[in-house]
C-alpha positions in Angstrom: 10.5 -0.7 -1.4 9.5 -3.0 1.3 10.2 -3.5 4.7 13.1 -2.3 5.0 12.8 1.0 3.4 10.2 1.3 6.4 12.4 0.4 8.9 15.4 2.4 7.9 12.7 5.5 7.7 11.9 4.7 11.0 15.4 4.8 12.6 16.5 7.0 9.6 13.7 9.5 8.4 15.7 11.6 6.1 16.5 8.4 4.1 13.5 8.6 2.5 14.6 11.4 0.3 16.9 8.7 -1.3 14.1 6.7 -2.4 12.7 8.9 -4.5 15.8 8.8 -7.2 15.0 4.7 -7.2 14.2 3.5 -10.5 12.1 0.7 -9.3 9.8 3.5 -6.8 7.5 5.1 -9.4 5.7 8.0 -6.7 6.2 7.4 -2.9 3.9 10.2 -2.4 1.1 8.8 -3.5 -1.9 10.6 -2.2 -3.7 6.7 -2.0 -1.6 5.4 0.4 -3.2 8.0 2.6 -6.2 5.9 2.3 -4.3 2.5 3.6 -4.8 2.4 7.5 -8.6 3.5 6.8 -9.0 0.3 4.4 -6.9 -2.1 6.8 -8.8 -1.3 10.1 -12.3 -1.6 8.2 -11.4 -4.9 6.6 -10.4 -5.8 10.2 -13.1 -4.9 11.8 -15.7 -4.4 9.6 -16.1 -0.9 11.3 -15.0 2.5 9.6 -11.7 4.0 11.5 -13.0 5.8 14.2 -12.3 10.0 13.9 -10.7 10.5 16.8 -8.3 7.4 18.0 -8.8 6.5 21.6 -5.8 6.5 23.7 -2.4 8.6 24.1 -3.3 12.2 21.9 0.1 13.7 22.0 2.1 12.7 19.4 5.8 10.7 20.4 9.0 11.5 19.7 11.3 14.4 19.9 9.7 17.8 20.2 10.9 21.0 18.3 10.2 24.6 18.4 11.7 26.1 15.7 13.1 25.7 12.0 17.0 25.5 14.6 15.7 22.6 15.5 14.7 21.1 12.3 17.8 22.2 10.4 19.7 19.9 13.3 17.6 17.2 13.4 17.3 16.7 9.7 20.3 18.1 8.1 19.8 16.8 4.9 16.6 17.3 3.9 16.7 21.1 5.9 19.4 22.0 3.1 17.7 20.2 0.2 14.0 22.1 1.1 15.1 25.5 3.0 18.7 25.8 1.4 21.9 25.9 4.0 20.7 28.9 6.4 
């Protein structure tokens, strides 16, 4: 996948659905990969990741409210996941 899956998930998040009908991408959901910024900050710092990150605690981005919003937002995957309503 590489970098620039990453960056067209970035500017693009519903194109990750695409990648997982790749025949070279055997499970992008890979429950390890969870496990990746806890491994790369400790062999950094030699210190465990820290519970709670200091710094800004409210997530970026767009806010939404409700499933409208989502629908909008992420057309694609909305339909795929909660059908066309």
């Amino acid at each position: 996948m590489g970098r620039d899956a990453f960056e067209k998930a970035v500017t693009d998040p519903e194109s990750v659905e695409s990648l997982k009908s790749r025949a070279d991408v055997e499970d992008i959901f890979f429950a390890e990969f969870l496990t990746v910024p806890d491994q790369a900050y400790q062999a950094k710092t030699g210190k465990a990741l820290p519970v709670s990150p200091k710094g800004k605690a409210v997530p970026s981005g767009k806010e939404w409210k409700t499933e409208d919003d989502l629908k909008h937002r992420f057309s694609r995957l909305f339909a795929k996941y909660f059908g066309s309503a």
